[in-house]
C-alpha positions as CSV (number, residue, x, y, z in Angstrom):
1,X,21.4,6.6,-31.7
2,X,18.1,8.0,-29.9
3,X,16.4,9.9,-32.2
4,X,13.0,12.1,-30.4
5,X,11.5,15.0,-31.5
6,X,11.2,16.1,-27.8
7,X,14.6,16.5,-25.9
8,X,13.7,13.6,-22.9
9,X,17.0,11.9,-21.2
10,X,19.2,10.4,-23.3
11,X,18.2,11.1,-26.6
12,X,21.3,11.9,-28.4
13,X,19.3,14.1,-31.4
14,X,16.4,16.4,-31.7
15,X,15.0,16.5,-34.9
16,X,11.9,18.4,-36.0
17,X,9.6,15.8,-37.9
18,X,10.4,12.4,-38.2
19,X,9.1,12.3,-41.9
20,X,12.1,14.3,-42.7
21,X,15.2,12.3,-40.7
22,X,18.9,14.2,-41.3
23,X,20.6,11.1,-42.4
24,X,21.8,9.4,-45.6
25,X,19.8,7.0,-47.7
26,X,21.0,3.3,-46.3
27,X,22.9,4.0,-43.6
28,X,20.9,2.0,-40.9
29,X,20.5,-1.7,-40.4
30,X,17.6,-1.4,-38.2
31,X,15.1,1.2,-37.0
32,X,12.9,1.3,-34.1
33,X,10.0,3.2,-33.0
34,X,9.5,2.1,-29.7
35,X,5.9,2.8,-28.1
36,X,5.9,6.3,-30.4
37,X,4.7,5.3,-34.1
38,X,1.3,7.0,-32.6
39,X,2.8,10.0,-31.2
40,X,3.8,10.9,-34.8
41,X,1.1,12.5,-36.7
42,X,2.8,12.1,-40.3
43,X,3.5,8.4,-39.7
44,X,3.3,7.0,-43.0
45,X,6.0,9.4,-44.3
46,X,7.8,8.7,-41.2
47,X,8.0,4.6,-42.0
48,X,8.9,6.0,-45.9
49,X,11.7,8.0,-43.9
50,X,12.9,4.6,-42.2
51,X,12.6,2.6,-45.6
52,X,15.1,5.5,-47.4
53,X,17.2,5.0,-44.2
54,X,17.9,1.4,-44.0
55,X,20.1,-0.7,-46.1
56,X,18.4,-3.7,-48.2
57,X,17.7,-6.0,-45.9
58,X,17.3,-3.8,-42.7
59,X,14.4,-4.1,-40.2
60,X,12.2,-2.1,-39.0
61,X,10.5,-2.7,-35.2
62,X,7.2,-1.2,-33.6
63,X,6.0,-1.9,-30.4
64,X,2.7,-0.1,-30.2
65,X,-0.7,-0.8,-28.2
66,X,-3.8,-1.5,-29.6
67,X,-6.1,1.5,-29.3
68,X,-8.2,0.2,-26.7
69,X,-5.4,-1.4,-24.7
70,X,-3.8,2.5,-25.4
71,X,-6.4,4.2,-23.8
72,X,-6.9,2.0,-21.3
73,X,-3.1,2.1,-19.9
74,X,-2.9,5.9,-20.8
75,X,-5.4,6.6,-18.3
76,X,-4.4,4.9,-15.7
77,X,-0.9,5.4,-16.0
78,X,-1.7,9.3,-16.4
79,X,-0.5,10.3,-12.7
80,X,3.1,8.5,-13.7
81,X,4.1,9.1,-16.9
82,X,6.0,12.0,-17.4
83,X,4.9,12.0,-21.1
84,X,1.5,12.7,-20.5
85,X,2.3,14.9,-17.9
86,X,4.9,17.9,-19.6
87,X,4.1,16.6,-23.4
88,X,0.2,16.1,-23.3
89,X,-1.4,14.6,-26.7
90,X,-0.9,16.6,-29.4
91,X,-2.6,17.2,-32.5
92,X,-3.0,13.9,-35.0
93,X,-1.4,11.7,-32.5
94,X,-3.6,8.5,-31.2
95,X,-3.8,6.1,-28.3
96,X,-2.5,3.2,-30.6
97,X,-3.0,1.8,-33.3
98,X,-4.5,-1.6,-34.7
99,X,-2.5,-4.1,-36.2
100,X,-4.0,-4.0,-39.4
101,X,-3.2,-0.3,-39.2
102,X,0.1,-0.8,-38.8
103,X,0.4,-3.8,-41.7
104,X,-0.8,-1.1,-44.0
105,X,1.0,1.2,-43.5
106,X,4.2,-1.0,-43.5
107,X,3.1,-1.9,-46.6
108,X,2.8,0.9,-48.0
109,X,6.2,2.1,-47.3
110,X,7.1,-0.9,-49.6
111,X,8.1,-3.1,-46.3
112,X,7.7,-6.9,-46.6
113,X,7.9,-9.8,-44.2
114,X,5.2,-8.4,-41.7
115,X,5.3,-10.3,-38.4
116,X,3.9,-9.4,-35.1
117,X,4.3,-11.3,-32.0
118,X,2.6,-10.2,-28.0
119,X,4.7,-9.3,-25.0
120,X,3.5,-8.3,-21.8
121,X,0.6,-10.8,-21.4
122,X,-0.3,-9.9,-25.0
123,X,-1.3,-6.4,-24.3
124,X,1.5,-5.0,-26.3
125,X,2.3,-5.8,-29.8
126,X,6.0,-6.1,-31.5
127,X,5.3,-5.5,-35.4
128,X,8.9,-6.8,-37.6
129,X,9.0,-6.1,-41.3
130,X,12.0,-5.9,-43.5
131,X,13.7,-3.7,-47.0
132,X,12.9,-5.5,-49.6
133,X,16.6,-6.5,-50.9
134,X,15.8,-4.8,-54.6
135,X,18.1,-4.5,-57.4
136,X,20.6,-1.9,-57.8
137,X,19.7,1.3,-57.9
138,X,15.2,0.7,-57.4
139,X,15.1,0.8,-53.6
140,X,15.5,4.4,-52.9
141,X,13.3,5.9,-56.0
142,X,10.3,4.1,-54.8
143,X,10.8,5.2,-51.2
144,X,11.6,8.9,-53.0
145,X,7.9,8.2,-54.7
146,X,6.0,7.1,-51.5
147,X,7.5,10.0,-49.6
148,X,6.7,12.4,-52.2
149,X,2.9,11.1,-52.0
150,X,2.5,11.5,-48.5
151,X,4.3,14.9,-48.1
């Protein structure tokens, strides 16, 4: 299911912030945020929202520049990205984000199993991390206590 906060082709739901997702606790095996973890100002409630989604053991996958890379391919794609050119930047959203950035705040979510690996000649980055598989019942009240911090 495409999930955007901005109604671009094919996305099959507009939601209003993605630190608030419509769905029930552990109904996903996987969640993506593909090229958009920096277009979301609330982020870190936004990858709490993803842990409270997934079911133990689920993934979650980020492909994100690094800021300078970001900036970089943001100007000169300008002309051609459509993005850019209805959407603009808006407030609290970056032109990536640094790896270490993004293990943090992974991490912070209570994800495990960080991995990155390169794609496209190592300018772009595809971070993996995984929901803890926790006993019965503990998985969703510590994503309910990170998401009440960063609300």
């Amino acid at each position: 299911m495409g999930v955007d906060v901005f109604p671009w082709q094919g996305v099959d739901l507009v939601i209003e912030d993605a630190g608030r997702l419509p769905f029930a606790d552990e109904s996903f095996d996987c969640v993506t945020f593909l090229a958009s973890l920096n277009h979301i100002p609330n982020r870190e409630q936004a990858l709490c929202e993803a842990y409270r989604v997934l079911r133990p053991g689920g993934r979650v996958l980020i492909t994100m520049l690094t800021p300078l890379v970001g900036r970089v391919w943001h100007r000169l794609m300008r002309w051609r990205d459509p993005d850019q050119q209805v959407r603009g930047m808006q407030t609290g959203e970056v032109w990536g984000i640094a790896d270490a950035s993004v293990r943090r705040m992974l991490g912070g979510a209570g994800f495990v199993g960080w991995r990155i690996n390169t794609f496209q000649c190592g300018l772009n980055r595809l971070h993996q991390a995984t929901k803890a598989e926790c006993l019965p019942g503990t998985s969703i009240e510590h994503a309910d206590k990170r998401r009440d911090r960063t609300a």
